[in-house]
C-alpha positions in Angstrom: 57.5 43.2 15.6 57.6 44.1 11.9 54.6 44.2 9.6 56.0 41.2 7.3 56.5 39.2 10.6 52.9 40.1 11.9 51.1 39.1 8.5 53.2 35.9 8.3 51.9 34.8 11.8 48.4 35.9 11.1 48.7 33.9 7.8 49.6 30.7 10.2 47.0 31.6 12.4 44.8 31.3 9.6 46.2 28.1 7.9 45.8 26.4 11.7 42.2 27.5 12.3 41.4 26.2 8.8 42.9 22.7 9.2 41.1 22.4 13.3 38.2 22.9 11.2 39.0 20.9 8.6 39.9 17.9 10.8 37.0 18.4 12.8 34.8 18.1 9.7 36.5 14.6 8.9 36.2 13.7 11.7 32.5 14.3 12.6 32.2 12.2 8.8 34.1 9.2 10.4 31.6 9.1 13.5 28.9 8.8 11.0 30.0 6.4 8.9 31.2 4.5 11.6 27.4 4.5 13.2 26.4 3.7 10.0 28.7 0.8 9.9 27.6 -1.1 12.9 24.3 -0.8 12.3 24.7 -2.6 8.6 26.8 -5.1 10.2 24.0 -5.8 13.0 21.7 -6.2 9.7 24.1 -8.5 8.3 23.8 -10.3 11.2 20.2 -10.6 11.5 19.9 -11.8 8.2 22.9 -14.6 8.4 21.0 -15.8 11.5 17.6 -15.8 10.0 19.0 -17.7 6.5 20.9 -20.5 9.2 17.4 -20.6 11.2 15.3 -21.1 7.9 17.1 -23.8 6.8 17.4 -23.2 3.2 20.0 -25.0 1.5 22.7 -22.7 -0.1 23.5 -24.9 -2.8 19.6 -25.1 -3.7 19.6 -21.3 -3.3 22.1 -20.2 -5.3 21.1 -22.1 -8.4 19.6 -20.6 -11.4 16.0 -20.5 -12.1 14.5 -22.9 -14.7 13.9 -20.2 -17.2 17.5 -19.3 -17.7 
């Protein structure tokens, strides 16, 4: 093989490592945020089901305070 044609493939080489990396980075970020995602939903939850099992009225919730 020539020189030029060695350097070129090590150059490819190169780019591929870089972008296995690259993707695994991403994707390592997208399994966190998805963990982080349930667990705010599961929150969300919680709190719907505790505001329904209160019984607070939304209407009476959501108004403004006196003083406004």
């Amino acid at each position: 093989m020539s020189s030029e044609l060695e350097d070129r493939i090590r150059v490819l080489e190169e780019k591929h490592e870089y972008q296995d990396q690259t993707v695994e980075t991403l994707n390592q970020v997208i399994i966190r945020q998805q963990v982080q995602l349930d667990k705010i939903l599961a929150e969300f939850a919680k709190l719907q089901e505790f505001i329904s099992a209160s019984g607070v009225d939304s209407e009476v919730a959501n108004e403004r305070p006196p003083h406004y």
